[in-house]
ROLO-63275 format. One record per residue: residue in one letter; x, z, y of N, C-alpha, C in turn. Coordinates in steps of 0.2 Angstrom, whole numbers, plus 5000, padded with zeros to 4 digits. Layout:
% residues N
 rest n.east n.up n.north ca.east ca.up ca.north c.east c.up c.north
    A      X    Z       Y       X     Z        Y      X    Z       Y
...
//
This chain:
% residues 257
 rest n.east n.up n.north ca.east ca.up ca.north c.east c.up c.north
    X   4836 4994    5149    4840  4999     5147   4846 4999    5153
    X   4849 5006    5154    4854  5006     5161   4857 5003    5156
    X   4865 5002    5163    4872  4998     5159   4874 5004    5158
    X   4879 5004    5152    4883  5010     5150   4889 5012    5154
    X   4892 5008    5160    4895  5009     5164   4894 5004    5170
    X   4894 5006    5176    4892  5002     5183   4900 5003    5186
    X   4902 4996    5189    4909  4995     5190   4907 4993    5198
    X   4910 4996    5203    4910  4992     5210   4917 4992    5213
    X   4919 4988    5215    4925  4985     5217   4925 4983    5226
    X   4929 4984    5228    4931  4984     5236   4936 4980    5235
    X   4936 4975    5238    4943  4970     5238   4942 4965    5245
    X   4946 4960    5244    4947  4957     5252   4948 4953    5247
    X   4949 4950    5241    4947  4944     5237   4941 4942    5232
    X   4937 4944    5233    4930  4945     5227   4931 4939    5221
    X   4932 4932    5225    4933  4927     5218   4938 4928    5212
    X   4945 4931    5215    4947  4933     5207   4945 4937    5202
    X   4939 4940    5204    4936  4941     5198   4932 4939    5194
    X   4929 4934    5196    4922  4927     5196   4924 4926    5188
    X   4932 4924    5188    4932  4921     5179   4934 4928    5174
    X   4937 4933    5177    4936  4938     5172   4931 4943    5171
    X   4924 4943    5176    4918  4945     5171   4913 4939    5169
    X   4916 4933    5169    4911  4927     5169   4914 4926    5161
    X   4920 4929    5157    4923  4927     5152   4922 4931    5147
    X   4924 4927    5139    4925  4931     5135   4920 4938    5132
    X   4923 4942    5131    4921  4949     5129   4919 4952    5136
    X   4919 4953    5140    4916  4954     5146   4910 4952    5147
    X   4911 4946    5149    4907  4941     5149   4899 4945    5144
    X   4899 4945    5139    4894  4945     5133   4893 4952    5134
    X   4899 4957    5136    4896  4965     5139   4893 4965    5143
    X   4892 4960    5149    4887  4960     5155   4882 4958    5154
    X   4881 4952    5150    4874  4948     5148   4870 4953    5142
    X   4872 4955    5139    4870  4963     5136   4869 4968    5139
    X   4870 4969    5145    4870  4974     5151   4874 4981    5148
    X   4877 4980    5145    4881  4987     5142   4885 4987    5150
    X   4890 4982    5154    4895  4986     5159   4888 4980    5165
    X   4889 4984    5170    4885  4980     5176   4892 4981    5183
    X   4891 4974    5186    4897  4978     5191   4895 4973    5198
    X   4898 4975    5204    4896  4973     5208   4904 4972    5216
    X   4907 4967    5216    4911  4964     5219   4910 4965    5227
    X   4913 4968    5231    4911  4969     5238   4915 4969    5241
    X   4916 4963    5249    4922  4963     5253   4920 4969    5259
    X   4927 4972    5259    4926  4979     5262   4929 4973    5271
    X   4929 4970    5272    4929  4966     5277   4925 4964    5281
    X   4917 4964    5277    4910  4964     5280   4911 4971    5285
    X   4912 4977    5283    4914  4982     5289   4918 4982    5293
    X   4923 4977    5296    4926  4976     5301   4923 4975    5305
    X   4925 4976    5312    4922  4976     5319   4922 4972    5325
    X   4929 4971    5324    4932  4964     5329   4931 4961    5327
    X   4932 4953    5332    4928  4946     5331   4932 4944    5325
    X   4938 4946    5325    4944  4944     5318   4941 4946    5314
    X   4938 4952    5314    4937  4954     5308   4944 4957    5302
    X   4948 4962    5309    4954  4963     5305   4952 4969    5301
    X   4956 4970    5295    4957  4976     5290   4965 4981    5290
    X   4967 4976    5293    4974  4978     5293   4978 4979    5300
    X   4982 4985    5300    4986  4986     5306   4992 4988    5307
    X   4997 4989    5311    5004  4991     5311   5005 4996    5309
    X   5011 5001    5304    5009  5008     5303   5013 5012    5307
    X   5011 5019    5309    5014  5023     5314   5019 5025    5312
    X   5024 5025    5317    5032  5028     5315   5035 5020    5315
    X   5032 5015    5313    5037  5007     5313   5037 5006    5308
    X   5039 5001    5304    5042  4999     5297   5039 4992    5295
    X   5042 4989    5291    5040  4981     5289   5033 4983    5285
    X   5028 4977    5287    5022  4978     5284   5016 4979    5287
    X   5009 4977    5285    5006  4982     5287   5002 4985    5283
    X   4997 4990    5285    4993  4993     5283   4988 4992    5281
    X   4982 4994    5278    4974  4994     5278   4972 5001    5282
    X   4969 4998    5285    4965  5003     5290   4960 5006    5288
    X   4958 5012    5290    4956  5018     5290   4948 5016    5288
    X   4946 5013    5296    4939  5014     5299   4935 5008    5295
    X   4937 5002    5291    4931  4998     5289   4930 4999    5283
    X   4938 5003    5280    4935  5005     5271   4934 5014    5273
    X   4933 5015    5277    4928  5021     5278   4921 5019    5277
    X   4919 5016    5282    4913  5014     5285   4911 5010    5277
    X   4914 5006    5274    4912  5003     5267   4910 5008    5262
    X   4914 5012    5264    4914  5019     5256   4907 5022    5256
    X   4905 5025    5265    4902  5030     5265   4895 5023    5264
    X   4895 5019    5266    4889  5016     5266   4887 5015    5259
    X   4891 5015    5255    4891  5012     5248   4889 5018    5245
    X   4892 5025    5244    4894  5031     5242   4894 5030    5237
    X   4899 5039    5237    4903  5040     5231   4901 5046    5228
    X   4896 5046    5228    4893  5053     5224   4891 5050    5218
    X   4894 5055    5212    4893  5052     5204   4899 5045    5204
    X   4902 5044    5207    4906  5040     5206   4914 5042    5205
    X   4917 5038    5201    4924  5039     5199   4929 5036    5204
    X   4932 5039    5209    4934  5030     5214   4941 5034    5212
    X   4943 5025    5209    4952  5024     5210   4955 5019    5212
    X   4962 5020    5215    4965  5017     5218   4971 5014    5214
    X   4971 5010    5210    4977  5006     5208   4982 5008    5211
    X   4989 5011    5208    4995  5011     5217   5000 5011    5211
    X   5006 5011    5211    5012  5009     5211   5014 5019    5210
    X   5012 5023    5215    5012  5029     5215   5008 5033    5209
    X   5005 5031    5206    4998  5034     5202   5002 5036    5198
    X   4998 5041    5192    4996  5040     5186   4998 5034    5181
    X   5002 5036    5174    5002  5027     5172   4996 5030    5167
    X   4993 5023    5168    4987  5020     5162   4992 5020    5155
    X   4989 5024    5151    4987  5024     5143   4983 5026    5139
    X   4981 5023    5133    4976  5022     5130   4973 5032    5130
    X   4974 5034    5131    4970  5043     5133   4969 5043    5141
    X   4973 5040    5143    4968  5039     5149   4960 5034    5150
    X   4962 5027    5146    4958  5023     5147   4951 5025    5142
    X   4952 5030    5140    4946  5033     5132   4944 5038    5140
    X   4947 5042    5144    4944  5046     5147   4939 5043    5152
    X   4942 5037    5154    4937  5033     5158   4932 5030    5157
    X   4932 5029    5150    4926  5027     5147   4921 5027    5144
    X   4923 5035    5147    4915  5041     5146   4913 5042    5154
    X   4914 5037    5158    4914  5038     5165   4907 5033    5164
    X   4902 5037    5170    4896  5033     5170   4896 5026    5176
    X   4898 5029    5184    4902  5024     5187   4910 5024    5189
    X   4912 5018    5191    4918  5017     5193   4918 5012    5199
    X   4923 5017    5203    4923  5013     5211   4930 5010    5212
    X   4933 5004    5211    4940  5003     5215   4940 5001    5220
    X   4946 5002    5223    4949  5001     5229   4954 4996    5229
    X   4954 4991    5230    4962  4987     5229   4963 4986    5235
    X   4970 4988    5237    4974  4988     5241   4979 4982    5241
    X   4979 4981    5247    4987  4974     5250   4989 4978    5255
    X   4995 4972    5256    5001  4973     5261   5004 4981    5260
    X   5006 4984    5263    5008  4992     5260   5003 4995    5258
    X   4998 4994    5256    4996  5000     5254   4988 5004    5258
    X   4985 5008    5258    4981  5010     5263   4983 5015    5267
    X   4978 5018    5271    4980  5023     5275   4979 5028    5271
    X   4983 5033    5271    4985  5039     5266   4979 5045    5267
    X   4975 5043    5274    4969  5047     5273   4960 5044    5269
    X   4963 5038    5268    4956  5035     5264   4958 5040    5257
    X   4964 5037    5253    4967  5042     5249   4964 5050    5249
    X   4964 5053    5253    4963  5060     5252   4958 5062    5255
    X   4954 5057    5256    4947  5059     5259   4941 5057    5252
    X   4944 5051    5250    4938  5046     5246   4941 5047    5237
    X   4948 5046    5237    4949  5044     5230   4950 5049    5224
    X   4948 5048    5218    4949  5054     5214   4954 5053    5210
    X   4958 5046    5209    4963  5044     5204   4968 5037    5209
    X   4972 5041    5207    4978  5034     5208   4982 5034    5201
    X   4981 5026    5198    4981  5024     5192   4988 5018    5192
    X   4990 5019    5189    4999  5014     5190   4997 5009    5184
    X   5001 5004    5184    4998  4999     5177   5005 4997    5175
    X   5011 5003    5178    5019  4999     5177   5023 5003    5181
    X   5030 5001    5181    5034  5003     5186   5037 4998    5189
    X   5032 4992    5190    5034  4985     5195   5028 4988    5200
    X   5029 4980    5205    5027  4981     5211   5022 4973    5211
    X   5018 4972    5213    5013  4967     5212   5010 4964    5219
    X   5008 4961    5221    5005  4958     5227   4998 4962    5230
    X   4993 4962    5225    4989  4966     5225   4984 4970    5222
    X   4979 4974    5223    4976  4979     5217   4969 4976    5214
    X   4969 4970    5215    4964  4965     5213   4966 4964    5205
    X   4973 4961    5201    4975  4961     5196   4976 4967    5191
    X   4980 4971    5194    4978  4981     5192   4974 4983    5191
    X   4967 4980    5196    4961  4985     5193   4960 4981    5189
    X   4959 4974    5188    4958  4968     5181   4960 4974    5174
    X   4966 4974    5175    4969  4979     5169   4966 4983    5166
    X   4965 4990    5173    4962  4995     5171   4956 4994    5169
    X   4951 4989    5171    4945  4990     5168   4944 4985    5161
    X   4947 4981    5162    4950  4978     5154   4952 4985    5147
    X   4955 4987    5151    4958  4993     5146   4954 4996    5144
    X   4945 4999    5148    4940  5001     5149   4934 5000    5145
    X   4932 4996    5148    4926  4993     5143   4925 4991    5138
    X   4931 4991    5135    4931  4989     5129   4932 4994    5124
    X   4931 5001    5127    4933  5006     5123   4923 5007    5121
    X   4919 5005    5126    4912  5009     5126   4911 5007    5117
    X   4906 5010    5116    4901  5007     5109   4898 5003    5110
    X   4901 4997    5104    4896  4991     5104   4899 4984    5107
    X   4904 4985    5112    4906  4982     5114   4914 4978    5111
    X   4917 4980    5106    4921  4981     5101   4918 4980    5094
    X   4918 4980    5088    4919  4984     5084   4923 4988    5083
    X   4920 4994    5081    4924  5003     5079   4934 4999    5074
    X   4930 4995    5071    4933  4995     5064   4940 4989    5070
    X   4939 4988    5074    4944  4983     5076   4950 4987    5080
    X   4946 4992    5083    4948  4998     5087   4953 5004    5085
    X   4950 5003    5078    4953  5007     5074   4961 5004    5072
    X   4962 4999    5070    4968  4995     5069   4972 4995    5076
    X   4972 4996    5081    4975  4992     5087   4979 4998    5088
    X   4986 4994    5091    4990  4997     5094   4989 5002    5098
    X   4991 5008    5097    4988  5014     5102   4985 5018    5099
    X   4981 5016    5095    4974  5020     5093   4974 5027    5089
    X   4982 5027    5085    4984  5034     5083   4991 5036    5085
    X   4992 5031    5091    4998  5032     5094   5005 5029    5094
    X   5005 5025    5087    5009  5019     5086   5007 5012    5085
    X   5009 5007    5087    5011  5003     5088   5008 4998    5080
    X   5007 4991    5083    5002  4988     5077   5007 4987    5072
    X   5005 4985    5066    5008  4982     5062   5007 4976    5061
    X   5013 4971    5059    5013  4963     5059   5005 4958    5055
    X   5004 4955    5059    4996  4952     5056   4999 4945    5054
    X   4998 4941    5050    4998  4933     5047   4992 4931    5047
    X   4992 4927    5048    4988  4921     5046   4986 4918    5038
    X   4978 4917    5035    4980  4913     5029   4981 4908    5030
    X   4981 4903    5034    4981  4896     5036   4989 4895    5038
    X   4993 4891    5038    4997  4887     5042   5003 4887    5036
    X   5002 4884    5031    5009  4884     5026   5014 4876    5028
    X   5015 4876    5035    5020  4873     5036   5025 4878    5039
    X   5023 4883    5040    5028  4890     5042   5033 4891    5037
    X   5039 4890    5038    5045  4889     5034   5045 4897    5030
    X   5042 4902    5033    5044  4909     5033   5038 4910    5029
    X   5041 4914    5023    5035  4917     5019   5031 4925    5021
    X   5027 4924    5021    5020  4930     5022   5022 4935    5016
    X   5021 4942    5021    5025  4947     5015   5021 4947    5007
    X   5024 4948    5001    5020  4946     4994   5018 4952    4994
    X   5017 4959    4997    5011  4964     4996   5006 4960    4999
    X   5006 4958    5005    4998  4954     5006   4994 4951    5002
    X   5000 4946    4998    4994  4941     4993   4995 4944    4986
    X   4995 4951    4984    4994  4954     4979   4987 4957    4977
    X   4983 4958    4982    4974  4961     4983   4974 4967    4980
    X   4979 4971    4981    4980  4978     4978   4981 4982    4986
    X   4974 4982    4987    4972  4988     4992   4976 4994    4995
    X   4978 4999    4991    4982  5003     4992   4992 5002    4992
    X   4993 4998    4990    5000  4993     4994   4999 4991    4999
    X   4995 4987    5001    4993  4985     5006   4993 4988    5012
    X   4990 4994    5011    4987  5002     5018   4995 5004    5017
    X   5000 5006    5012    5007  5008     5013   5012 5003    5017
    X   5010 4998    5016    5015  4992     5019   5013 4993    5027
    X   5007 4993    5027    5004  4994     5035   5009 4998    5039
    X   5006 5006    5036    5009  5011     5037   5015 5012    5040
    X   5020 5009    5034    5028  5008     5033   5028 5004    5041
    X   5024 4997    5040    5027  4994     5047   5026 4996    5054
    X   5020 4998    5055    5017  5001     5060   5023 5008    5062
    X   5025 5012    5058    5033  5015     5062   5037 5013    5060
    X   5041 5006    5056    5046  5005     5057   5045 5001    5065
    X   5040 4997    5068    5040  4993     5075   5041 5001    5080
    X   5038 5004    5077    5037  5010     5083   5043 5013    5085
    X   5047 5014    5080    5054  5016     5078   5058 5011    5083
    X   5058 5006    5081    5062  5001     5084   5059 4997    5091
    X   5053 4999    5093    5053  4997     5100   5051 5003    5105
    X   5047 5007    5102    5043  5012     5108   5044 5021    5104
    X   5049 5021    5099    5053  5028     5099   5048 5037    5102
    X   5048 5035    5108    5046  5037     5112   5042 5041    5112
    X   5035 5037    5108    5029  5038     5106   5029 5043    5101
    X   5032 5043    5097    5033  5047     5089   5031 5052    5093
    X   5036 5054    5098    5033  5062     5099   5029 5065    5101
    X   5022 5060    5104    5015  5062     5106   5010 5058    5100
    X   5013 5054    5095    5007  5052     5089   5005 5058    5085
    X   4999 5054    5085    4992  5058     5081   4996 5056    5071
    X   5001 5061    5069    5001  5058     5062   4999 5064    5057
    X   4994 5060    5052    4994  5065     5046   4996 5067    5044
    X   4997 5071    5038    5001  5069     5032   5005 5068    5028
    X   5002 5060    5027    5003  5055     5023   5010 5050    5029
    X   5007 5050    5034    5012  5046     5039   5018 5049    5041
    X   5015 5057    5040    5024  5061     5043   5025 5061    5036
    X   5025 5061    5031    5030  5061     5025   5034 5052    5024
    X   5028 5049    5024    5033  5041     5029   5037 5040    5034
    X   5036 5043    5038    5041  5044     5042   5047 5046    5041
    X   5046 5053    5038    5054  5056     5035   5056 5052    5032
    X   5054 5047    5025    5057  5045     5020   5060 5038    5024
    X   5058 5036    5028    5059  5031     5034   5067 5033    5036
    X   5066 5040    5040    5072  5040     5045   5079 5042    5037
    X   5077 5046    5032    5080  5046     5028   5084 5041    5024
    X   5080 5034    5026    5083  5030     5023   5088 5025    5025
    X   5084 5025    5034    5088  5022     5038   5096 5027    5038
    X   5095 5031    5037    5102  5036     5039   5108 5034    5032
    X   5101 5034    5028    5108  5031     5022   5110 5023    5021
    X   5105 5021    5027    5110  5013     5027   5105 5008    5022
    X   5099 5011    5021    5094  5005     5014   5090 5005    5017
    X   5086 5005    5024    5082  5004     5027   5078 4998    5027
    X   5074 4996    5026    5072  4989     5028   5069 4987    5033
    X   5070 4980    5034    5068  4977     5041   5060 4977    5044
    X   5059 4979    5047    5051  4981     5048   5050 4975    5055
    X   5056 4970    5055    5053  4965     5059   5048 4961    5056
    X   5044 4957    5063    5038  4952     5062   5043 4947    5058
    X   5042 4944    5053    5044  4938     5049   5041 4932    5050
    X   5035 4930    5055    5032  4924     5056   5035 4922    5059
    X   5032 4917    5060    5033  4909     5065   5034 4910    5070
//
């Protein structure tokens, strides 16, 4: 059976990825062959006896470059026809969960991880179809950023998740999780809310609900304005903000350990 998605990666360190598709959840999507992927130093395309990839940039400034002509000569050898190629940057697009669902339905996927400043701004506009941000920080290189994205990714495909686990996570209707406990550990001083150990089902979907925007409210606000709510959650919500405003709100902080 093909992989459900084929990953190839251009880097100038291939081993940090060795533990993160040799692990975990990855790991068992590849041994399944649902993601297939394949680590390449675009450095084997270098020409000089150095074997350099990198050069000074025109105009002056601290730093160097990636050069033009070895991740040319690597793209075009490899090609990118039917391929999705992005470049991890600092410049991009930010990654969120509606972009990593769009990628998900990608057959291949090409990265580029770039060092030292950056590439030449013609590989960029010659080869790439996305530049994807993982933040508004700055990082050493695009080795750990693409980890991210494709992290975010794979785990979206079928089969590779359960639906049902997917369906609970943070993001998935656009706010944020609700507090989870443990049955185990009663040396925890802090008592575990008493709707959980009630078994009354529908308390239990309410209290979710409540907590999942009261976190949302008090950490990422922001979101309210692009969540997917029904119904049922936008009439929670009003009686929410209605009650904050009268001062009887309750704490929708995590109460654990």
């Amino acid at each position: 059976m093909a992989p459900r998605l084929k990953i190839t990666i251009l880097t100038l360190f291939p081993r940090m990825f060795e533990g993160f598709f040799t692990s975990s959840i990855m790991r068992r999507a590849v041994e399944k062959g649902t993601v297939e992927y394949r680590l390449v130093d675009f450095r084997l395309w270098a020409t000089d006896r150095h074997r350099s990839v990198d050069d000074l940039p025109y105009g002056g400034g601290a730093g160097m470059v990636l050069m033009y002509d070895p991740l040319a000569r690597a793209l075009d050898e490899l090609g990118t026809a039917g391929k999705r190629v992005i470049y991890p940057s600092p410049s991009g697009v930010l990654l969120d969960q509606s972009l990593a669902h769009e990628l998900s339905n990608e057959r291949e996927l090409l990265f580029i991880c770039g060092h030292y400043e950056g590439l030449d701004q013609r590989i960029i506009d010659e080869y790439v179809d996305d530049e994807i941000s993982i933040g508004d920080y700055v990082i050493t290189g695009g080795e750990v950023a693409t980890m991210v994205i494709v992290d975010s990714v794979f785990r979206l495909i079928d089969g590779v998740i359960s639906s049902g686990s997917l369906d609970e996570e943070s993001f998935a209707d656009g706010l944020l999780e609700y507090p989870q406990y443990t049955r185990s550990g009663p040396s925890c001083p802090k008592e575990v809310p008493h709707v959980l150990l009630s078994g009354h089902h529908g308390k239990i979907e309410s209290w979710r609900l409540e907590q999942k925007l009261l976190r949302t409210m008090e950490r990422r606000i922001d979101l309210l304005e692009t969540a997917s709510l029904d119904a049922v959650s936008r009439k929670k919500l009003n009686e929410l903000k209605e009650s904050m405003a009268k001062g009887i709100g309750e704490n929708g902080r995590d109460e654990s350990c």
